[in-house]
N, C-alpha and C positions, 0 to 999 in steps of 0.2 A: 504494500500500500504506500502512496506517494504523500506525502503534505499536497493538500489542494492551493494552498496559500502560505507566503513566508512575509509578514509583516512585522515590522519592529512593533517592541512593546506599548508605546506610544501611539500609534497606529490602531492596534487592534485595544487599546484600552479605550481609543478616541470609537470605534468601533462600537464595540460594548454600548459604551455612556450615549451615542448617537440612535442604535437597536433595541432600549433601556424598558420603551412602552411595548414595545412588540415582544421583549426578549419574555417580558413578564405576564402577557395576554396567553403567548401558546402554552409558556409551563403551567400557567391556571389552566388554561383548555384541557392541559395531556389528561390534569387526574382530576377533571371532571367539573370546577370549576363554572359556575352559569354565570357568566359577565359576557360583555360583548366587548370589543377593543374601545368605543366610545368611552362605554362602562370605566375601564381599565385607566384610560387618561384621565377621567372625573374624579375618581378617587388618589388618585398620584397628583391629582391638582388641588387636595385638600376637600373638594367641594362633594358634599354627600350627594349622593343616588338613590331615589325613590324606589320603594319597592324591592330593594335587594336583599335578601338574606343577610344576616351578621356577620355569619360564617365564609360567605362569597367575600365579604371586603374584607376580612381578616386574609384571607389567603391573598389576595393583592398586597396587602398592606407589609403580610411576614417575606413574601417575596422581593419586593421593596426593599427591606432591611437587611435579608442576604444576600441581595446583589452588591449594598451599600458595603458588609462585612469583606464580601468574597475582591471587589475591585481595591478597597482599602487596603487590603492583606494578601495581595494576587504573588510578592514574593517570598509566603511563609512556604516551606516544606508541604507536599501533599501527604498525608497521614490521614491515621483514623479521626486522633484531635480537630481535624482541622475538617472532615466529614461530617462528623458528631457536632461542632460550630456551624454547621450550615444546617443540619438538621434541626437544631434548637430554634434557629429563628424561621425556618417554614412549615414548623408542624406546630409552633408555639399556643398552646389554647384547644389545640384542636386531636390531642391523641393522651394515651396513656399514659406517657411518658415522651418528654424531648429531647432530642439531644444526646441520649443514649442508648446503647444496642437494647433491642427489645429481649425481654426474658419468656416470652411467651409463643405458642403456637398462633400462626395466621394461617386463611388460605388466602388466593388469589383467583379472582370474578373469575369461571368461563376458561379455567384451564383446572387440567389433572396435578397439577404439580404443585405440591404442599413443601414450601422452602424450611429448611432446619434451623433451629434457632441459633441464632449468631454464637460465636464461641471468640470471644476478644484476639487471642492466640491465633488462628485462623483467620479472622479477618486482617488481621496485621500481615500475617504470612500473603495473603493474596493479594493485598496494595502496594508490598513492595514487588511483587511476580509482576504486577501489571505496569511497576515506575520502571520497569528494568525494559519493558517493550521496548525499544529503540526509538521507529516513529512515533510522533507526538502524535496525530490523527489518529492511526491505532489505538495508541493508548489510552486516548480521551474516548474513541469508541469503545473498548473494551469496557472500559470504569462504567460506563453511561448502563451499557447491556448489562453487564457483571452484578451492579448495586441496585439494577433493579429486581433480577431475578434472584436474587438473595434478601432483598424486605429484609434489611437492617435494622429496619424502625417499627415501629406500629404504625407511622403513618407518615407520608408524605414522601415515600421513596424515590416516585419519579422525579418530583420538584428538584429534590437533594441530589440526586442522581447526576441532572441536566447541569444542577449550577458545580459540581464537580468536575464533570467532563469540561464545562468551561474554563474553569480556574487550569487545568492542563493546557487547554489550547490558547489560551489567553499569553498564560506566562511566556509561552514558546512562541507567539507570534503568529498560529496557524490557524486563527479564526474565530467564529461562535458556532455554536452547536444550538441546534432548536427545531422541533416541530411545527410547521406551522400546520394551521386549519385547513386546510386542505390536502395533505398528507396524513391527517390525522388516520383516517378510518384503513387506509394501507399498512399507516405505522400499526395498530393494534392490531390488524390481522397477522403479520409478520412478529409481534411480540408474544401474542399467543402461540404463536408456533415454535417460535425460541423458548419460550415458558417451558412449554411438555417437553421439546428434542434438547434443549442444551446445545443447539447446532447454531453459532455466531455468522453461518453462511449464507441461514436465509433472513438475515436483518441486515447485516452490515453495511453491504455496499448498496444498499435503499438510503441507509444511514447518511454513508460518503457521497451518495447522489443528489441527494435531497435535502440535507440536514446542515450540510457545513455550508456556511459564509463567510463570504472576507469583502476583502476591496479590489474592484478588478483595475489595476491603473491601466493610462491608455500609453503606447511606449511613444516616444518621441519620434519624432521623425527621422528618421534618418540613422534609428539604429537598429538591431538585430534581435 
């Protein structure tokens, strides 16, 4: 797999902060989320929205603050610590526990595959397997697939998921990762089949197709 994009860090943080309302419309959308992009800029503008659920603007609002944490902090170590910090602020209010591994059995909607419960020792073993991947795209892909099909949390895994795979591709200059609305119902078809197979080969490159952004520059004239 190639980097789709090599932008300095500057660049793709400019990136980020410019994709900021959209980055945080689709991760509400992936895990279910009823807001509309409208929605999404009205609450990120302070200004309440009639009719909404509590629950719908708090998931804007924690998202909001992990983005705020994860661009703040984009040159700490990726770790479980630092997992676990984004987890706290996108499931805040809204799950069993935040911020750390869940102790509990979950299933997962509309698939056969019941994930085992996190064991600290093993998740640490599996984020440094996945920091060692070489390419960065890879690796942000991996972490995105990997932490969702392991339900680390009670809740909010894909959100957590999306803004980790970021924090990878970010630091390294290789883009933003995001589903948008219109790939959504392909994405979930293809993640339920990753669910059951554990097979990274019918999601990925949907993933690397669809999923990764950057900045396309245009070259100058006159050179190669």
């Amino acid at each position: 797999m190639k980097d789709k994009y090599n932008l300095t860090l500057e660049q793709n943080l400019f990136l980020a902060k410019k994709l900021i309302v959209e980055n945080i419309y689709n991760s509400a959308k992936l895990e279910g989320c009823n807001v509309t992009f409208p929605d999404t800029q009205t609450i990120l503008d302070g200004i309440s929205v009639p009719n909404l659920k509590i629950s719908d603007i708090e998931c804007v609002l924690n998202l909001r603050d992990a983005w705020k944490f994860l661009l703040n902090n984009i040159s700490k170590p990726f770790e479980l610590e630092f997992v676990c910090k984004i987890n706290s602020y996108v499931a805040r209010n809204e799950a069993l526990e935040w911020g750390v591994l869940r102790t509990g059995n979950v299933g997962i909607s509309g698939t056969d595959y019941v994930p085992p419960t996190p064991v600290k020792e093993s998740v640490d073993r599996e984020i440094e397997r996945i920091n060692n991947i070489e390419n960065v795209t890879e690796r942000a892909i991996r972490y995105f697939l990997w932490g969702m099909r392991s339900q680390l949390f009670w809740d909010g895994n894909k959100r957590t998921s999306t803004l980790c795979a970021n924090k990878i591709l970010i630091k390294e200059g290789k883009g933003i990762l995001g589903v948008k609305e219109q790939d959504l119902r392909e994405f979930n078809k293809r993640l339920t089949e990753f669910y059951n197979s554990d097979d990274y080969s019918v999601i990925e490159n949907f993933i690397y197709d669809k999923c990764i952004r950057g900045i396309d520059f245009q070259k100058s004239e006159g050179t190669s």
